[in-house]
N, C-alpha and C positions, 0 to 999 in steps of 0.2 A: 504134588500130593496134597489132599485135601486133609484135615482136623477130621470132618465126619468120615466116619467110614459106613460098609456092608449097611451097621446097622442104623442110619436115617432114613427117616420116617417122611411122608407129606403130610403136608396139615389136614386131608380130611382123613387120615387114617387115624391121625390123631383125635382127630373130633368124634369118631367112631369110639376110640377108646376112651374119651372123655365119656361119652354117652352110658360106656357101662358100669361105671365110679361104683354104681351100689353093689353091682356083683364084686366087685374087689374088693368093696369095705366087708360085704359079708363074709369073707374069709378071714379076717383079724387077722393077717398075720406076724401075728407074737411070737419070738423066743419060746420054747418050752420053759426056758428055766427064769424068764423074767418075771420081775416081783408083783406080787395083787395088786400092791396100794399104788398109786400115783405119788410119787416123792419126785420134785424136780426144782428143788430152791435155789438150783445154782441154773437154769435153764434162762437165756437172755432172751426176753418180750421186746420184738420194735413195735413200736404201736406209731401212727402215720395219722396224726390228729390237726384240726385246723385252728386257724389262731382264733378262728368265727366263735369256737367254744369260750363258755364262761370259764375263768380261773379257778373258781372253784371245782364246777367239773373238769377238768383237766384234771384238779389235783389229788380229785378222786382215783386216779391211776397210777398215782407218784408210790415208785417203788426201787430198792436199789438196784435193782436186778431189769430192770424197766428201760430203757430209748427210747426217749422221746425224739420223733421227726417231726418237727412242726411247719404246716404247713402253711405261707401267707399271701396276702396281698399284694402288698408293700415291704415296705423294711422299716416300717415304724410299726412297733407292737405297744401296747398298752402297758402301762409301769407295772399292774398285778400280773398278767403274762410273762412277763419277763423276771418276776418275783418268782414265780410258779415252777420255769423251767430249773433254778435251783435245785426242785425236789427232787427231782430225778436221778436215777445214777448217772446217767448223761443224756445228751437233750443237744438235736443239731436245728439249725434254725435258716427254715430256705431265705437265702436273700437272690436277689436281679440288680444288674444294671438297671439305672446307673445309682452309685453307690455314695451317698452325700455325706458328709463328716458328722452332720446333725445326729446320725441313722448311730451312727460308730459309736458317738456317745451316746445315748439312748440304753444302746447295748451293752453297756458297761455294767448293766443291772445284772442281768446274767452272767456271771461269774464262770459258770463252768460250760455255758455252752458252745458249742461249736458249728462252725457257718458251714451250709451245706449250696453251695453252690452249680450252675452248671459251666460247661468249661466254656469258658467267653472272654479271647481279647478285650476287649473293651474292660473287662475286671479285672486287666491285670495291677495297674500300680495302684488304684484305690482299695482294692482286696487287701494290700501288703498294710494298708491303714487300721484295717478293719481287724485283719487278724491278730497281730502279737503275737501271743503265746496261744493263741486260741487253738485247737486241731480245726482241722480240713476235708471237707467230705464235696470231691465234684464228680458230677452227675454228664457221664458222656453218652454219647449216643451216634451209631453210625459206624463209617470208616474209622481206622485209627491208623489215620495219612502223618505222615512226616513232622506236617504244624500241628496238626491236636496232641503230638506227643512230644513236642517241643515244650508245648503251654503248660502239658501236664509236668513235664519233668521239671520244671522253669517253678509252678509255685510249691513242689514237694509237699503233697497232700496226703494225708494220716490215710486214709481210704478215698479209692476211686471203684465206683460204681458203674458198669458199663453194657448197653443192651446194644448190642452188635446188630447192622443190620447186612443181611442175607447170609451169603457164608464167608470163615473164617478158615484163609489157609493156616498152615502152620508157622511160617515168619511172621505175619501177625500178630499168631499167637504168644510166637516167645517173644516178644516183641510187647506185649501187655504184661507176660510177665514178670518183665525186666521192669515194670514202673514201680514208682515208691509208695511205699504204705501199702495197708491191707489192699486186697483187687478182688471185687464182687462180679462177677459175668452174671446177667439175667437172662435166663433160657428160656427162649422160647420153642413155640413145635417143629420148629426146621432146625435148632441147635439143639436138640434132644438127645443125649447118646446115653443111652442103660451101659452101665458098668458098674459092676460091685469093685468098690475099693477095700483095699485090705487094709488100709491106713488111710487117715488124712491129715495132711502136713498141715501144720498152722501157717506155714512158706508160700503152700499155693492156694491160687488163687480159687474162690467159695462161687458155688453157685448159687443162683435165688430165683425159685419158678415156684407154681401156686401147685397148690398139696392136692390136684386133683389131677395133673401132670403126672407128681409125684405114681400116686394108686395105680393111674391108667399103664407106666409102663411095668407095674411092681416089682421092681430093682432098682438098685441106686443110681445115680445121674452123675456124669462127668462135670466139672472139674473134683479134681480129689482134694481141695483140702477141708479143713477142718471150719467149723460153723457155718454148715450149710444154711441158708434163709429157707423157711418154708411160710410159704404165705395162708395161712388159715383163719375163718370166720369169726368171730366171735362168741360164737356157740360150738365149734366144732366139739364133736363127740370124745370122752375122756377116753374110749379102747383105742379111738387114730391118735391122740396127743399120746398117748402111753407107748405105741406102738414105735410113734417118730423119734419120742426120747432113750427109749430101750435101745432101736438099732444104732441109734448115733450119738451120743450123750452130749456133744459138741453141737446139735444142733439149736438154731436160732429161729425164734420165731418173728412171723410177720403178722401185725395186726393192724387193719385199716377201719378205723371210726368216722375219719376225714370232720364233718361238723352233725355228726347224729349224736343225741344225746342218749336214746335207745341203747343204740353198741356200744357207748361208753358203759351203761348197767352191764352189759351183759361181759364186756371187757373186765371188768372188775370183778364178775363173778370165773370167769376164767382163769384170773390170777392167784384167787382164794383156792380155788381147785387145784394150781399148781403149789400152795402153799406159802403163798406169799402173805 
């Protein structure tokens, strides 16, 4: 028995309905009964920035309600960088193999960040150096065969983030959601499945697919729980933000600047908008 059912999609049918986003945006569909104003100060902003940027801008985005994912190089960041990531309400920092003790001190500057790694043997007994008390964010991708959920259960990470490739039966699946810490599935147009939930558990596992996904099949997307990721632009229009917060109040946004100082303005004018 397959996870998708009836209703999966092929990708050009999807790309068809990616095609008609504007006819869907022009229907808003909003609640009747949700509010004029835009209020969303508890709504959590990932923003997906590179270490390339200045500290100072960066820290033009530092807010408590704000994730910072920083993206780098190396594993050695700059002492103001690493000052910066403090502002944050939290702030995870990609490192790689291989992982030097230098790196570990360095990072000691950052107090509250947390390593965001991908799942890799080779990380395993130098990561246990690196982290402490840090939280844990790894980044899988693919099968999820017998060893990669050895590795995962083995470094018990705060969240695992995982973009499945092709399809997922369902011993798999329950099988991902037996891992520890929060569990992010990233959807793509072959793991697409519309279902309006009637709840979402904080339990299970959140999906994260980009807000054009979202319009194209306009209903809500499987897995059911609670802080969905939606990934949108840094200008996206205040009736979609309003629309995504009204139907889900637990949802999370996704904002990608990578090293543009442009979307960092525009990033900041988004936040203002959400009232931060």
């Amino acid at each position: 028995m397959r996870l998708r059912s009836g209703l999966r999609r092929t990708s050009s049918l999807v790309g068809a309905l990616l095609a008609s986003v504007a006819v869907a945006q022009n229907q808003r569909p909003l609640p009747s009964e949700s509010p004029e104003p835009l209020v969303a100060r508890s709504v959590r902003v990932n923003v997906v920035a590179s270490e390339d940027l200045e500290p100072d801008v960066l820290r033009a985005l530092a807010r408590p309600q704000v994730v910072l994912w920083l993206t780098t190089r190396s594993n050695t960041l700059r002492e103001s960088t690493l000052d910066t990531l403090n502002q944050f309400g939290a702030s995870w920092v990609q490192l790689r193999a291989p992982l030097e003790p230098v790196d570990a001190k360095a990072l000691k500057r950052a107090t509250k960040a947390g390593l965001w790694v991908p799942l890799d043997a080779r990380l395993g007994p130098a990561l246990s150096r690196f982290r402490g008390s840090r939280p844990l964010a790894l980044e899988v991708s693919g099968h999820l065969d017998g060893d990669a959920r050895a590795l995962l259960s083995a470094q018990k990470p705060n969240l695992v983030r995982w973009t499945p490739a092709g399809e997922v039966d369902l011993l798999q699946w329950s099988q991902f959601r037996a891992l520890p810490g929060r569990k992010i599935v990233v959807l793509s147009p072959g793991f697409l499945l519309p279902r309006e939930c009637a709840v979402r558990e904080a339990s299970e596992p959140s999906a994260e697919l980009h807000v054009g996904m979202l319009l194209a099949v306009s209903a809500g997307v499987f897995p059911c729980g609670a802080g969905t990721r939606i990934e949108v632009t840094p200008d996206v229009e205040p009736w979609l933000l309003k629309s995504l917060i009204v139907r889900d109040p637990s949802v999370e946004l996704v904002v990608r600047v990578d090293d543009d100082v442009r979307k960092v303005g525009k990033t900041r004018a988004l936040l203002e908008l959400l009232g931060r």
